[in-house]
N, C-alpha and C positions, 0 to 999 in steps of 0.2 A: 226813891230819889236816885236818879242815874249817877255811877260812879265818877270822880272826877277824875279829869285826865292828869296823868304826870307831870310835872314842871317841867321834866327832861327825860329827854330819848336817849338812852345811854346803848353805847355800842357791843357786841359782844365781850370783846376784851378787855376791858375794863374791869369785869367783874373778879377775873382772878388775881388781879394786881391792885391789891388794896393804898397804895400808892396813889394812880390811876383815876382809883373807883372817887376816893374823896377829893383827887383836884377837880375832876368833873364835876361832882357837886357841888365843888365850893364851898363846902363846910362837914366838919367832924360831928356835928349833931347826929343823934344817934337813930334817927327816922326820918325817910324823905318820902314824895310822893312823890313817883317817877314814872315813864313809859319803859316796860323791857322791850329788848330788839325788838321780839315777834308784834308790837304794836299792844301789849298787852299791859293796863294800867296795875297799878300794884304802889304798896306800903312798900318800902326798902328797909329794913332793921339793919343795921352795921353795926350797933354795940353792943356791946358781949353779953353786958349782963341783961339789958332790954332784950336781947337773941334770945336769952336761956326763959324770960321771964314769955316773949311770946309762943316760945315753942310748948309752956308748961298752963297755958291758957288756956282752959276747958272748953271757953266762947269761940275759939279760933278752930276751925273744924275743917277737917280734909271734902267730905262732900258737898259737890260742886250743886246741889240742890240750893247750899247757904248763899250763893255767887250771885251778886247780881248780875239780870238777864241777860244783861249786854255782855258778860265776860266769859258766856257757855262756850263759844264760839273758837276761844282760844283754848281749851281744854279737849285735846283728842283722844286723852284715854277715858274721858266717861261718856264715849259715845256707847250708845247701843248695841253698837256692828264690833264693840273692842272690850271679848268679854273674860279677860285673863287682867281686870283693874279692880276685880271683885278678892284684894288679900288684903292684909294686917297694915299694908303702907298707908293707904288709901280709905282705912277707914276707920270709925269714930266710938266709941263706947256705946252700948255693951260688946257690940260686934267684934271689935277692936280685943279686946281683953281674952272674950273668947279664942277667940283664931291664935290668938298670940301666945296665949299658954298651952292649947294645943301643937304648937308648931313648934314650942321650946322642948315639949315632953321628945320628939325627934331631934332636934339639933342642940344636944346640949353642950356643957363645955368640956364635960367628960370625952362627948365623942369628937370632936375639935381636938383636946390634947393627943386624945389618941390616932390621930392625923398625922402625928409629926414625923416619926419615922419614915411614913409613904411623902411628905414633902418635904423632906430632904433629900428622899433616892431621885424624886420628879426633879428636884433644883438640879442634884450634881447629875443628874443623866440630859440636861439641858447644856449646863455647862462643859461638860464632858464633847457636844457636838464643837463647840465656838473654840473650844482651849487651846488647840492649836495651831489656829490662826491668824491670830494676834490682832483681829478687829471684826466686830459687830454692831449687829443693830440692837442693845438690848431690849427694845420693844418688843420686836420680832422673833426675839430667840427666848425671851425669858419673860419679860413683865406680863406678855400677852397671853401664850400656853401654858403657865403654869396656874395663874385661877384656873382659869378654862378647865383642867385639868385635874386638878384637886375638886373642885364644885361639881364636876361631872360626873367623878367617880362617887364621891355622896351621895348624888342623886341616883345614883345607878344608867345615868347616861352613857352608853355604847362608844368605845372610842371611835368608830369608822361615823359617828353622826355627830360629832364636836365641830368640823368644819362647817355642815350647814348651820349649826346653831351658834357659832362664832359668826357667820355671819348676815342671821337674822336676829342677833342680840346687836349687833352695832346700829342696824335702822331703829330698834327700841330705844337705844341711849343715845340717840341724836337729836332728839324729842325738842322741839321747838328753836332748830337751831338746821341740820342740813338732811332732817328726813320730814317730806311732806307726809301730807294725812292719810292720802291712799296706801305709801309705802308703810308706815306704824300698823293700817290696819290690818292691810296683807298677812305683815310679821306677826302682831297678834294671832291670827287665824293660822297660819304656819304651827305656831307654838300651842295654841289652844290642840290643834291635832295629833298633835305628835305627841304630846304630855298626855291625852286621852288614853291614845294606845298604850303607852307605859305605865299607866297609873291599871288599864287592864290586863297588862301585864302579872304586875306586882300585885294585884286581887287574885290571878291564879297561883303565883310561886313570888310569895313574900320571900325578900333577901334583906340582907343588911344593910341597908340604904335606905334615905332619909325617908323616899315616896313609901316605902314601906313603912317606916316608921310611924307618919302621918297619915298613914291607914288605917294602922294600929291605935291612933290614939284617942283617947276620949275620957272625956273627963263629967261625972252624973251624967249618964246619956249625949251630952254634947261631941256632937263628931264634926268636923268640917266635909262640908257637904261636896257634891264632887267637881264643884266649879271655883270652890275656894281652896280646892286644894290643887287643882292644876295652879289657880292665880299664883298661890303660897310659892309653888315649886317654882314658877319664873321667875318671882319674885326674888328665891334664893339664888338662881341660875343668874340672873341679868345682874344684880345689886352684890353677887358674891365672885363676879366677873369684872362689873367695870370699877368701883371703887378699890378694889385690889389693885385695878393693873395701872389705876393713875399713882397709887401711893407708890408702890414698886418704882414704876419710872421717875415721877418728878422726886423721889426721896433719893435715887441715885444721881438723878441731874442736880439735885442740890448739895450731894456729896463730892459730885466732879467739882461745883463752880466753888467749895471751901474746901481746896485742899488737906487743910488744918484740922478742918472736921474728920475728913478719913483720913487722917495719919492717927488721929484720937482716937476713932471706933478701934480701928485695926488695932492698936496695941493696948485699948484696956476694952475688950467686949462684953463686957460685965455694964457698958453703957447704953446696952442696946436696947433696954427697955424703956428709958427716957428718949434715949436718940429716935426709936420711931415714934414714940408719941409728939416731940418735938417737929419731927418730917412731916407728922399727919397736921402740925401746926402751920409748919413754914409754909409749907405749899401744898393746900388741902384739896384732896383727889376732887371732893365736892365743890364748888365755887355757890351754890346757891339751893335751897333750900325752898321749892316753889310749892301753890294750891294749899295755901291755907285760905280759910274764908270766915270772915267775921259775921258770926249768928248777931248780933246786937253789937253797938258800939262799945269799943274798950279804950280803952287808957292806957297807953304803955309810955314810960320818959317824958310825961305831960303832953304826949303829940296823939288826937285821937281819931282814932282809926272809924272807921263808918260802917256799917253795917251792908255787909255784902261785897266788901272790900277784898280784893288779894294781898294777901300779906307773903311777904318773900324773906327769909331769911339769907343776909350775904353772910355766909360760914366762911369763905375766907379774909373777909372785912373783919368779922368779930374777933377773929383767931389773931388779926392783927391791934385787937382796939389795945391804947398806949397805958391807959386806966386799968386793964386788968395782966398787961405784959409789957414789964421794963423791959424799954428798946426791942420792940416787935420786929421790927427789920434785919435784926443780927439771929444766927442760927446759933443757937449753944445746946450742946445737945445733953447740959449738965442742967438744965432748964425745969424745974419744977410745976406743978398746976395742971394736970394732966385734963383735972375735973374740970376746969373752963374751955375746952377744947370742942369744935363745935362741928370739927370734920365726920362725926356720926352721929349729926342732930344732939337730939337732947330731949327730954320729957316720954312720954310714952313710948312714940315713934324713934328711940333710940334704937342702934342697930344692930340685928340680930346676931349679923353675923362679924360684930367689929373683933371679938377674941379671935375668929378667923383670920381675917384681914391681917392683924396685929402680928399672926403667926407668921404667915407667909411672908410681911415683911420683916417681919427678925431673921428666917431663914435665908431670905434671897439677899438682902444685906449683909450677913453675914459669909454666906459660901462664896459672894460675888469678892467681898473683899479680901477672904483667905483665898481664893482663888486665881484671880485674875491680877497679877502684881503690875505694875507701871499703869494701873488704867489711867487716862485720859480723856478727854472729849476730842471727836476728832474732827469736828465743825464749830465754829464761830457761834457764841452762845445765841446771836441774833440771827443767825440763819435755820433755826427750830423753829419749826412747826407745828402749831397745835389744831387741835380739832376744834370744828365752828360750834360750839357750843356756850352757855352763857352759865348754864345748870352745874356739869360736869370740865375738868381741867386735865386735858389730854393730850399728852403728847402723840405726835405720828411715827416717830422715830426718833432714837436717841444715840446716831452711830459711836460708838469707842473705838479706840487702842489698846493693847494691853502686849504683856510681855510672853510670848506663845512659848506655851507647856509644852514641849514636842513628844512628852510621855504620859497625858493626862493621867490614864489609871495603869501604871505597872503590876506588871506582873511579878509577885514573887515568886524565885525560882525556887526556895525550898520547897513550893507547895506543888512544883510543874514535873517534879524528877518523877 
């Protein structure tokens, strides 16, 4: 039976303004059957707890073999020619469980905590350029090189190769929104090459980093084999690049637009483990949750899904449903419920690298705020621009003001005599 089409064409933006998302529809019912931008028919899930219930639904499966035939078409990363779509995001049990406990034995939390030291020198030797200035772009100076940075030293990524790979990670994460097919496949083949040589690398002269770690690892004979382990490594690379650098920015663009909020953070910082979870609520780095595909019809909210169906989870719809978060529109960053929070999925495919993410937003909120006194936004909240995407919520730039440090890092002279 051929899929049916969407009610409604809904436009790019729409999707991260949960606002938006439900005047368009017309209603707070918690499944819709809609057209996304790219023409592509799809299940909408917007309630929180239908979100958690479809993301933990065994029927509901990432490979596009489940898709009905008409909807291959809009899927470019399980083409043939795009072969770094073969890791843990992407795929289903047993496969799924495998790769995943393999690739935790490498990235664990231990070696994440022990990151923090080096992402704090990366934050304040960031800050250190802008401080006496008295205005930037924090995009450009902070939310963007410092994943990049932290993720790349992990992987054991070369500093003088982070600019190519910043920017053949941005044609990956523009993915049905302002990077066509040929450019995604390019960038695959790009990254398929380049991870080849360093995974041959790291086979001759294992080091501390993660590709090495994932070479090392194995669990009863199971190893990931050598195409899921380049996939693996992008997978860390892209995923512990872009969802960092939207939470980083829209968490400080949401700290600029409530004052009240960072007068709070700044004088009790003991708040900053709610406040980012809160931030990853208000305005979630993710806006949508796509390529689920229903093996058999399921049931979710009495609304039922069809067999072969795409199912899209909106994460920042759900993050705002009013049933699981009194007054979803108000930012409190004294806000409880961390476990309904949908900005790094949920069920299996929860993500790997969120204690990551989590870090580096504590860090960069915090040094930003001991740091930089009088910030401000230094353009009109409606003249921001975000990136064309429907999936991911991205700022382009987020220029400030602040109050220029004219001595960033002093010198102490007892130590200079």
């Amino acid at each position: 039976m051929p899929v049916p089409q969407g009610e409604q064409n809904l436009t790019t933006e729409v999707f991260a303004d949960p606002k938006a998302l439900f005047a368009t529809l017309g209603s707070r019912q918690p499944l819709h059957r809609i057209s996304l931008p790219d023409g592509m028919p799809a299940v909408l899930v917007t309630g929180n707890r239908e979100a958690r219930q479809a993301l933990s639904d065994p029927r509901l499966v990432r490979s596009i073999t489940a898709a009905a035939p008409e909807l291959h078409k809009y899927h470019p990363l399980a083409s043939d020619d795009y072969a770094l779509s073969r890791h843990m995001l992407f795929a289903d049990p047993p496969d799924h469980g495998r790769m995943r406990k393999l690739v935790s034995t490498a990235f664990t939390r231990r070696r994440v905590e022990q990151m923090r030291p080096r992402i704090q020198q990366i934050t304040d030797d960031l800050i250190d350029v802008i401080a006496a200035k008295g205005e930037a772009d924090l995009v450009e100076t902070l939310a963007l090189p410092l994943p990049i940075a932290v993720i790349s030293e992990m992987l054991g990524v070369p500093f003088a190769d982070r600019s190519e790979f910043e920017r053949h990670a941005e044609v990956l994460t523009g993915i049905n929104a302002s990077s066509g097919f040929d450019a995604i496949i390019a960038a695959g083949r790009w990254f398929d090459e380049y991870l080849a040589g360093l995974v041959q690398q790291r086979r001759r002269e294992p080091q501390d980093d993660l590709i090495s770690g994932m070479l090392a690892a194995q669990d009863k004979g199971d190893r990931l084999t050598d195409v899921e382990l380049r996939s693996n490594a992008l997978l860390l690379l892209s995923a512990g690049f872009e969802t960092t650098v939207n939470l980083i920015a829209n968490g400080l663009l949401a700290l600029l637009r409530h004052p009240e909020a960072m007068a709070a953070l700044r004088s009790e910082p003991n708040l900053m483990t709610t406040a980012v979870d809160e931030l990853l609520r208000y305005d979630s780095p993710v806006s949508c949750v796509t390529y689920h595909f229903a093996q058999e019809p399921v049931e979710i909210g009495g609304f039922e899904i069809r067999s072969g169906e795409h199912v899209v989870i909106a994460a920042a719809a759900a993050n705002h449903d009013p049933t699981v978060f009194a007054a979803p529109s108000r930012l409190d960053l004294r806000r409880e419920g961390s476990g309904q929070i949908l900005s790094f999925s949920h069920g299996i495919h929860f993500c790997l690298g969120a204690p990551l993410a989590r870090l580096e937003g504590e860090i960069a909120f915090g040094t930003v705020l001991r740091r930089l006194a009088g910030l401000r936004l230094a353009v009109p909240t409606d003249s921001l621009v975000w990136k064309a995407s429907f999936v991911l919520h991205r700022l382009e730039r987020l220029p400030v003001t602040f109050t220029p440090d004219r001595d960033p890092n002093p010198i102490d002279s007892v130590h200079t005599v």
